[in-house]
C-alpha positions as CSV (number, residue, x, y, z in Angstrom):
1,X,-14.8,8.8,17.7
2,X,-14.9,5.9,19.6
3,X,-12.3,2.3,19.5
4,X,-14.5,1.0,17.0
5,X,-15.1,3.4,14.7
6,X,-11.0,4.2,14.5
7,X,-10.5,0.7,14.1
8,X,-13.0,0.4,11.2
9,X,-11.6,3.3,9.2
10,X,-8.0,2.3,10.0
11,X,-9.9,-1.2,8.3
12,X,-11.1,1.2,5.3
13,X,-8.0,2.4,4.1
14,X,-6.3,-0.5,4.3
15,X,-8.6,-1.9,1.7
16,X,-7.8,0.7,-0.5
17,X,-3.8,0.0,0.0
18,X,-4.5,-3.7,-0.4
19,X,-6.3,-2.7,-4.0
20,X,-3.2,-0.9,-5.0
21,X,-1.0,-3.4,-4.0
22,X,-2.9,-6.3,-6.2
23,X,-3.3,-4.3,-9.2
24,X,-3.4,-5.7,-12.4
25,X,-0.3,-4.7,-14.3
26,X,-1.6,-5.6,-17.8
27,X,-5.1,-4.2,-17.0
28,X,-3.7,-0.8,-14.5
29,X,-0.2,-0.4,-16.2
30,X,0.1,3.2,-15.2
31,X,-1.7,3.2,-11.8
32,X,-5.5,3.5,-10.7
33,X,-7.6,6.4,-10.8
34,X,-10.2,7.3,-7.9
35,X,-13.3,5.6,-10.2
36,X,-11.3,2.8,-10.9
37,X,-10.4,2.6,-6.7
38,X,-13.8,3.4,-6.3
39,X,-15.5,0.8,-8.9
40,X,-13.2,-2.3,-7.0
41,X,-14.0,-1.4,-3.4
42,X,-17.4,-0.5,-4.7
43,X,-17.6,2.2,-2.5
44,X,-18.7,6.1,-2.9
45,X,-16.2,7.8,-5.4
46,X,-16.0,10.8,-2.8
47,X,-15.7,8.1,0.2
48,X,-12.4,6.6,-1.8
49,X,-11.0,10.3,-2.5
50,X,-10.9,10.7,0.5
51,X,-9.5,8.0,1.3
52,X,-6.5,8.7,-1.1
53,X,-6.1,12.2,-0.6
54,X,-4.9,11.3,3.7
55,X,-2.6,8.6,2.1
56,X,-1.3,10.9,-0.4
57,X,-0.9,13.6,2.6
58,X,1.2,10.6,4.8
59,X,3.4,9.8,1.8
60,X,1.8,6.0,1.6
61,X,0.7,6.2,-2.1
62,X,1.7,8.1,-4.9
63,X,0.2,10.1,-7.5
64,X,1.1,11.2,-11.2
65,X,0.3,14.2,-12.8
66,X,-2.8,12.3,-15.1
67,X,-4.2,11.6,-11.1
68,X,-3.3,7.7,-11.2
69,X,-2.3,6.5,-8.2
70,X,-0.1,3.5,-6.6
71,X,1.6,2.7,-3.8
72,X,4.7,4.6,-3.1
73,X,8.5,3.8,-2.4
74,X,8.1,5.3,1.5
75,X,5.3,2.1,1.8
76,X,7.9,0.0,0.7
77,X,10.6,1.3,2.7
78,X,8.6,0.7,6.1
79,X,7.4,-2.6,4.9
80,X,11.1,-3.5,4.2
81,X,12.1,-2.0,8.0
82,X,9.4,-3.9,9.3
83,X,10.1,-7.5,8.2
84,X,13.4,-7.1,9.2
85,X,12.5,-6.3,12.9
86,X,10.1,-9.2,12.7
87,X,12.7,-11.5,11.1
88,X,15.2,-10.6,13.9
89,X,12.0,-11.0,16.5
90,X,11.3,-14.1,15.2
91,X,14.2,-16.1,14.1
92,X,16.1,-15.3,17.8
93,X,13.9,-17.9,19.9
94,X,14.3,-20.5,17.0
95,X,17.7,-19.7,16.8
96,X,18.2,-20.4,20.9
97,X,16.3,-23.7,20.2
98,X,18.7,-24.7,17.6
99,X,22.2,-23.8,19.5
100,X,20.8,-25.9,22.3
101,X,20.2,-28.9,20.1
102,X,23.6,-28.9,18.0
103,X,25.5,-26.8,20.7
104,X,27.4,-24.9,18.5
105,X,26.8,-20.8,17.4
106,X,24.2,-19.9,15.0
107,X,24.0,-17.0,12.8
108,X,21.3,-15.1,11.2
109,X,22.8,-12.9,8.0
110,X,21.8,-10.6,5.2
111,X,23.4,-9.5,2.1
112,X,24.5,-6.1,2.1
113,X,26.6,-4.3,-0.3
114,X,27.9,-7.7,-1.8
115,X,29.3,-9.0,1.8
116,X,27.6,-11.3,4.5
117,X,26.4,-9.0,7.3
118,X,25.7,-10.5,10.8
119,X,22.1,-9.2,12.3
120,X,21.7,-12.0,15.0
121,X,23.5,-14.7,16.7
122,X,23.2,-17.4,19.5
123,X,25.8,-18.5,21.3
124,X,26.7,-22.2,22.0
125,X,27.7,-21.1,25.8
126,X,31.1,-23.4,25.1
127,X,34.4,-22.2,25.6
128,X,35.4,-22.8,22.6
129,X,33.4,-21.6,19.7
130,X,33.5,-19.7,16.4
131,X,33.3,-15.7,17.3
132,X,29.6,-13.8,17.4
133,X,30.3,-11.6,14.5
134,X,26.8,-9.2,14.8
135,X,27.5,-6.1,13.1
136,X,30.5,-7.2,11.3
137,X,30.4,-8.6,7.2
138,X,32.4,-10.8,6.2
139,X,33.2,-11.7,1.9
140,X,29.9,-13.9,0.5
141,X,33.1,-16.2,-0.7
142,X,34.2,-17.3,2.7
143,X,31.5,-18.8,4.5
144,X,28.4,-20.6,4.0
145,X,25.8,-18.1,4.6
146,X,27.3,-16.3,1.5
147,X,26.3,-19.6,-0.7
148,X,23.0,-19.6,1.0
149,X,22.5,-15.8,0.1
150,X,23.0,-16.0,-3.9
151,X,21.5,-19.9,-4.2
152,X,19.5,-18.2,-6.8
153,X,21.3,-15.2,-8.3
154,X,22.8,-16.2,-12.3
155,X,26.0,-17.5,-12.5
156,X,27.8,-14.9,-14.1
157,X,26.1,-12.3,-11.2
158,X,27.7,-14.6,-8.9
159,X,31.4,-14.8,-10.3
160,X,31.1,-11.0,-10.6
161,X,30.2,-10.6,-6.5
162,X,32.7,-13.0,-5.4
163,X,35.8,-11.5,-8.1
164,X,35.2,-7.6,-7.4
165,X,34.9,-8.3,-3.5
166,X,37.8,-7.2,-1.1
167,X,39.5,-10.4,-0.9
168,X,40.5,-9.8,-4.8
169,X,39.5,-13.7,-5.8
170,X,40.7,-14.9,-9.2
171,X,38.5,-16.5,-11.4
172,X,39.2,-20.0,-10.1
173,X,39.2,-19.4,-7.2
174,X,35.5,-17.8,-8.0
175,X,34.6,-20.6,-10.0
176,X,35.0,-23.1,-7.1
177,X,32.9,-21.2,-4.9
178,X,30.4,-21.5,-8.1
179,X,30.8,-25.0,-8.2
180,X,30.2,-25.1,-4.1
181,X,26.5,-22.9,-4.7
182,X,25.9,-25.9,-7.8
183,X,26.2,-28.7,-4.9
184,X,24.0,-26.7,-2.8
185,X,21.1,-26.1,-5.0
186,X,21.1,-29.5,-5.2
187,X,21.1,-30.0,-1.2
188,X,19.1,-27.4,0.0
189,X,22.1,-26.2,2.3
190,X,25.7,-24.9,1.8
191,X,28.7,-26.7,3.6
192,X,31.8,-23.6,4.3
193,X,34.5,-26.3,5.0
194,X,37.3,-25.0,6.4
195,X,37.6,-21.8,3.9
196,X,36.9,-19.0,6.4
197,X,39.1,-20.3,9.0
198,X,41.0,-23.9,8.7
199,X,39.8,-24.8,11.9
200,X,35.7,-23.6,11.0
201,X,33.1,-25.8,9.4
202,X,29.5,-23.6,8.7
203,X,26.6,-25.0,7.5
204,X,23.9,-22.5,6.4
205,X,20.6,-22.3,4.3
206,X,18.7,-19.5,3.1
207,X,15.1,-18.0,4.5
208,X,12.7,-17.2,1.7
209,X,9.7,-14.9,2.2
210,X,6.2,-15.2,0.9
211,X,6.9,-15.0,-2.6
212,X,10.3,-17.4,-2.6
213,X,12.5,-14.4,-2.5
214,X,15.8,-15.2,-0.5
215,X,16.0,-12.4,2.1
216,X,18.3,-13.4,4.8
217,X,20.1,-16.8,5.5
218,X,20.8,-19.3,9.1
219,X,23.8,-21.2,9.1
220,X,25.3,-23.5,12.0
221,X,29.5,-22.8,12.5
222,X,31.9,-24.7,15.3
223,X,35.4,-26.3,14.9
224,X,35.9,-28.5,12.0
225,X,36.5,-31.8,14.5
226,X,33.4,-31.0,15.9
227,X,30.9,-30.3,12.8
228,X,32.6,-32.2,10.4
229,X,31.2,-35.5,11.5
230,X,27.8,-34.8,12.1
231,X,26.8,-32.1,9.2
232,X,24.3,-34.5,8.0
233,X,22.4,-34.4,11.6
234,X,23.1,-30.9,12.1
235,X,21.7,-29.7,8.5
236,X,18.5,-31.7,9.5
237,X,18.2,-29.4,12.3
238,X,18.6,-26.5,10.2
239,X,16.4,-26.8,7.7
240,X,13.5,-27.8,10.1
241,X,14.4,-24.7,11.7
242,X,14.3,-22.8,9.3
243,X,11.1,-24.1,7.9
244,X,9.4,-23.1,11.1
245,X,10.8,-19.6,10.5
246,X,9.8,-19.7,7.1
247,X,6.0,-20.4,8.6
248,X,6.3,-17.8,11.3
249,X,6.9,-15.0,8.3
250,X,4.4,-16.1,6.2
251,X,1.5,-13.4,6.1
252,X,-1.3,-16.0,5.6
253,X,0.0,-18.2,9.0
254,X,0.3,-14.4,10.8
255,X,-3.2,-13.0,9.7
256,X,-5.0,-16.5,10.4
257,X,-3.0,-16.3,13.7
């Protein structure tokens, strides 16, 4: 079999995954069956049995006992694996650009078990700077990529992340991180002044995938003396870089690429 005909047939069953991933909920609630594959590709019923039988064999698609099939949680698993290498690919070169322009460190994060985990950061290449962090989580409460993170998780999910992390916050406490997340909304961008470290300003904002979801966030953080006066200039920056990031993910800008 020859380039071309691999490269069709690799072209093939992606249609067939791209069908199971669009399905109609109302009109498919429990899955699709081979005619119903069959009947949207408008291809040979045997062709698309096929076709789901080597998926079903890799673990990409699922079946139920009734012989409906959809896509399968070892799919989602890679896909989720995958866009986070390409979100660390992606974001360090914007990242670089953006620590050169406001010379201080940047940060890309993730949310993981209620704490602000550090997956990338740039260094400002200044003797004094706030530390690198990578690997390390820190409480969502105490620094700005934490706001960025749950800009758009309820209220009461919020107080309940901040109150049963391991900092032990009271509820006021919890409620004026709320009040901090209300501001932001508001902004586009989260201001963590001085409540990591009295001597630590970060500015962050989230990064929102294809469908709006918030998956990771960027946030800018120096010394207070010198953030403090220029966070309007320096959240400019950070939101046009993260735009650009945004645009870079997107899987229309990618596939038209």
């Amino acid at each position: 079999m020859d380039m071309e005909q691999k490269q069709s047939g690799a072209a093939r069953v992606m249609a067939v995954l791209d069908v199971l991933s669009s399905v109609d909920a109302a009109q498919f609630p429990d899955g699709m069956t081979v005619s119903d594959v069959s009947r949207v590709l408008g291809r040979e019923k045997s062709v698309v049995s096929r076709q789901l039988k080597s998926l079903l064999e890799t673990g990409l698609v699922a079946r139920d006992p009734k012989g409906r099939y959809e896509l399968s949680w070892r799919l989602f698993a890679l896909a989720l694996r995958a866009g986070n290498q390409r979100l660390t690919k992606v974001a360090g070169p914007l990242m670089f650009r953006l620590t050169e322009v406001v010379r201080e460190r940047t940060y890309l994060t993730v949310l993981s078990d209620g704490e602000v985990l550090t997956v990338h950061s740039e260094s400002s290449r200044r003797s004094i700077e706030a530390p690198g962090w990578v690997g390390r989580t820190v409480p969502v409460n105490r620094s700005s990529s934490g706001m960025a993170l749950l800009l758009d998780h309820a209220d009461d999910h919020i107080l309940d992340i901040v109150r049963s992390g391991q900092d032990g916050v009271g509820l006021r406490e919890a409620r004026e991180f709320l009040a901090h997340v209300h501001e932001a909304r508001l902004k586009g961008f989260t201001v963590a002044n001085r409540i990591f470290d009295p001597e630590i300003v970060g500015i962050g904002t989230p990064v929102r995938d294809y469908s709006g979801r918030i998956t990771a966030a960027v946030n800018i953080s120096g010394p207070a003396l010198r953030i403090e006066p220029h966070i309007g200039v320096f959240s400019g920056h950070l939101l046009a870089t993260v735009r650009t990031l945004q645009q870079a993910l997107s899987p229309v800008t990618h596939s038209s690429a």
